[in-house]
C-alpha atoms as a printed R data frame, in Angstrom:
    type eleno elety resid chain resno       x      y       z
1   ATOM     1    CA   UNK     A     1   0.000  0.000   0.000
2   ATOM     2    CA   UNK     A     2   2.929  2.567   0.727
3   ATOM     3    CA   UNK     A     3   5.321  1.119  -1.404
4   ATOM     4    CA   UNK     A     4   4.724  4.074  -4.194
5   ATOM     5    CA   UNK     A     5   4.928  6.930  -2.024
6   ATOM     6    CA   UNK     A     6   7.552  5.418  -0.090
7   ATOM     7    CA   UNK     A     7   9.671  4.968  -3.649
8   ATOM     8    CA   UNK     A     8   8.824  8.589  -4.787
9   ATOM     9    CA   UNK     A     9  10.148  9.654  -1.711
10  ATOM    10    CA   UNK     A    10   6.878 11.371  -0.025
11  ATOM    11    CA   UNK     A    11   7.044  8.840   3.112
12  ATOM    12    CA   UNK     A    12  10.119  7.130   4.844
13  ATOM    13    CA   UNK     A    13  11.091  3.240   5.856
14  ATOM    14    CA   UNK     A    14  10.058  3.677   9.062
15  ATOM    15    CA   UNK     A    15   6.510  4.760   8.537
16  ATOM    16    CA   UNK     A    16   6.187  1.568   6.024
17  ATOM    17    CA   UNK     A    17   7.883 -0.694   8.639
18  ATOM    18    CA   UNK     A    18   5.375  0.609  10.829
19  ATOM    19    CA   UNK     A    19   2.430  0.162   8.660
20  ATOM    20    CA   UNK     A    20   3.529 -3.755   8.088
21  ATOM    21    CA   UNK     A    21   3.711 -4.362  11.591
22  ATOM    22    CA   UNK     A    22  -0.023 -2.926  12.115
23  ATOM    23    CA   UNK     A    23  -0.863 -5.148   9.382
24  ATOM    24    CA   UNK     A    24   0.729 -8.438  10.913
25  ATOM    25    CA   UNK     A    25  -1.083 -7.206  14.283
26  ATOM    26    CA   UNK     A    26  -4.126 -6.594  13.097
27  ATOM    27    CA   UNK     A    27  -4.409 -7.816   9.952
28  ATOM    28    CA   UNK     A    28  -4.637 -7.143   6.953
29  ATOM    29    CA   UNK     A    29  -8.360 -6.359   6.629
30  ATOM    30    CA   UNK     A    30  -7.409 -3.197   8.762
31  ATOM    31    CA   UNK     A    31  -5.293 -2.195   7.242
32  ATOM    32    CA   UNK     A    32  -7.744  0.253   4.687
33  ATOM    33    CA   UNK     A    33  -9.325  1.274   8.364
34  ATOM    34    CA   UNK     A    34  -6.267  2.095   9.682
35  ATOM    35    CA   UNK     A    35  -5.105  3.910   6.438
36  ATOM    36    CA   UNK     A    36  -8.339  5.980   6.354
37  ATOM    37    CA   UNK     A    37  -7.868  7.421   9.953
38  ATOM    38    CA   UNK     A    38  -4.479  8.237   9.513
39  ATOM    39    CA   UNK     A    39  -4.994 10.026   6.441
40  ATOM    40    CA   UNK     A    40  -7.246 11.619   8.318
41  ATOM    41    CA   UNK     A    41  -5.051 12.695  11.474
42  ATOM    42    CA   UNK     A    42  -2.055 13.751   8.903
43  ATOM    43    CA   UNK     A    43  -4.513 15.923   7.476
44  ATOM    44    CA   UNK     A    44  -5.620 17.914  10.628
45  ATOM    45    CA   UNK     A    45  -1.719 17.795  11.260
46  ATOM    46    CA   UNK     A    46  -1.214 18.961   7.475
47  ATOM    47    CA   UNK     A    47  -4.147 21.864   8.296
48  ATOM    48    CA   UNK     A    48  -2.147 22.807  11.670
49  ATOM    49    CA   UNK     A    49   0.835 23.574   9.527
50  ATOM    50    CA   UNK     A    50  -0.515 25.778   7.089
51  ATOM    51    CA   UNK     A    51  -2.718 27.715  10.434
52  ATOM    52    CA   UNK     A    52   0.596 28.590  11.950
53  ATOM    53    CA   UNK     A    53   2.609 29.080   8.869
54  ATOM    54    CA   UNK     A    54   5.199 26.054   8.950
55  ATOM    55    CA   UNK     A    55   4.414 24.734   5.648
56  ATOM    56    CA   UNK     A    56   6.401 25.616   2.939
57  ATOM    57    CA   UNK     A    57   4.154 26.311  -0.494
58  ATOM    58    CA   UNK     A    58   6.528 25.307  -2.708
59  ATOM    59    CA   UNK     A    59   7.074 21.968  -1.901
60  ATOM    60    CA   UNK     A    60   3.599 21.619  -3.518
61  ATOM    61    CA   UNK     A    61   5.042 23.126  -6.694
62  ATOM    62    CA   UNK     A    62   7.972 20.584  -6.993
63  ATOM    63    CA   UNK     A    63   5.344 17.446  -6.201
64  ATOM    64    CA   UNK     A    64   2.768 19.126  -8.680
65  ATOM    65    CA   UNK     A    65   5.918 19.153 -11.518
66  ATOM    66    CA   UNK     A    66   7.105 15.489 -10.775
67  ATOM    67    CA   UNK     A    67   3.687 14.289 -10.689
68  ATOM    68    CA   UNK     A    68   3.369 16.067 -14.671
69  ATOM    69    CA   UNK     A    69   6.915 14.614 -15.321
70  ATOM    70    CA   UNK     A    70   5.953 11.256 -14.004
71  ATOM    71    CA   UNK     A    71   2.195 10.773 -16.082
72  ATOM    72    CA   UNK     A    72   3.857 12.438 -19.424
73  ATOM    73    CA   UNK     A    73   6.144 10.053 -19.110
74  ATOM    74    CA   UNK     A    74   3.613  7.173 -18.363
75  ATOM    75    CA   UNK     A    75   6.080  6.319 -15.452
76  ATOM    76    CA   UNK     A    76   9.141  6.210 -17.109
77  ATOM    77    CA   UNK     A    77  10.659  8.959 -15.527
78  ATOM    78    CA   UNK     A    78  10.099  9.356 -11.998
79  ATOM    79    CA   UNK     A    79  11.226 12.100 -10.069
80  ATOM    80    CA   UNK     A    80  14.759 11.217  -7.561
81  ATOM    81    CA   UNK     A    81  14.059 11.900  -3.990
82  ATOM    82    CA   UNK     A    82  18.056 12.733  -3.047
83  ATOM    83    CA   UNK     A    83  18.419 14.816  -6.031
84  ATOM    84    CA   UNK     A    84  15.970 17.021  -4.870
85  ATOM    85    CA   UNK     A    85  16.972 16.756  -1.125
86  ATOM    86    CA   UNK     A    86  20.509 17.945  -2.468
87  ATOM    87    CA   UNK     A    87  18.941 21.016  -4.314
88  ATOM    88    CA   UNK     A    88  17.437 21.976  -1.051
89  ATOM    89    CA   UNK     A    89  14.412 21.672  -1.427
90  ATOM    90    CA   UNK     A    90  13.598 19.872   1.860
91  ATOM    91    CA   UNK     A    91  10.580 21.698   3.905
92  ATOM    92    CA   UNK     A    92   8.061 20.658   6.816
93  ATOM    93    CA   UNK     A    93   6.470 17.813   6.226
94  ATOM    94    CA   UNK     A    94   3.698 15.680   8.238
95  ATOM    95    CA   UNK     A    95   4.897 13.112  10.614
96  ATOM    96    CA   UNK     A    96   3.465 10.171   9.042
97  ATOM    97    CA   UNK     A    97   4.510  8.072  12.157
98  ATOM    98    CA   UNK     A    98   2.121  9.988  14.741
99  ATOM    99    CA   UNK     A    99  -0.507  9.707  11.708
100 ATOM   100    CA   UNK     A   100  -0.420  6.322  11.330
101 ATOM   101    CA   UNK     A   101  -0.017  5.792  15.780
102 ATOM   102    CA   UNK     A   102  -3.258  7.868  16.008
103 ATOM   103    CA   UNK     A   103  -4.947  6.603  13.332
104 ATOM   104    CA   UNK     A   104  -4.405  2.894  14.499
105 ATOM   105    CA   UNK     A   105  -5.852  4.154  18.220
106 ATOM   106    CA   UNK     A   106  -8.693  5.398  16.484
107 ATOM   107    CA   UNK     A   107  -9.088  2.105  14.232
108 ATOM   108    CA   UNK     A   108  -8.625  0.194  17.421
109 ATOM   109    CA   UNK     A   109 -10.438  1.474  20.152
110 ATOM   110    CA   UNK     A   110 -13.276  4.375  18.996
111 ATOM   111    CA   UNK     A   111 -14.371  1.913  15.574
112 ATOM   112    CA   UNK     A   112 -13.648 -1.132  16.198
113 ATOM   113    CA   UNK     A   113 -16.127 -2.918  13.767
114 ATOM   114    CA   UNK     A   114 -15.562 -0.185  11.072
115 ATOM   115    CA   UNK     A   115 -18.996  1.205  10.970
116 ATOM   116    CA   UNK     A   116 -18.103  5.235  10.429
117 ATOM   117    CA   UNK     A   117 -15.069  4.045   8.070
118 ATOM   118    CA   UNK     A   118 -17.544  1.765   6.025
119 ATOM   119    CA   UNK     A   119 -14.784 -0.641   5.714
């Protein structure tokens, strides 16, 4: 499930290695539950950022341009994560890790059987 953002760069290991052990806990079938409420939490965390001004606008730019690069190309060219760490253009991003620890809490303990996911 995080192998593509984890290969273009947007995530690191240890948020995948995290999300495979929640799978092998859980299993897989919560894995979309789990996914949903963390995409969730890194988006109030995502929202926080831009309220107080730590997010850094053009980061957005330079995803926006590799994402054109990388469907002209139909995937032949994707963009290289330490090239563009080396160019500097490293900024604030969301802690995936306290996403992905809240949003298996939430999974967990406040929707158990999945009813307000649907899943």
């Amino acid at each position: 499930m995080l192998i593509l953002p984890f290969a273009l760069g947007w995530i690191g290991a240890g948020d995948v290695k995290y999300f495979g052990v929640v799978g092998a806990l859980l299993g897989v079938s919560w894995l979309p539950r789990v996914f949903f409420y963390s995409a969730f939490v890194a988006g109030l965390i995502a929202f926080g950022y831009l309220s107080i001004g730590l997010a850094n606008v053009s980061r957005f730019k330079v995803f926006w341009l590799d994402f054109k690069v990388a469907v002209l190309s139909m995937g032949n060219v994707l963009p290289d994560p330490v090239v563009r760490t080396k160019m500097g253009v490293r900024s604030k991003s969301v802690p995936w890790g306290v996403a992905f620890a809240a949003g298996t809490l939430i999974a967990y303990y406040v929707d158990p059987s999945g009813r307000w996911a649907g899943f």
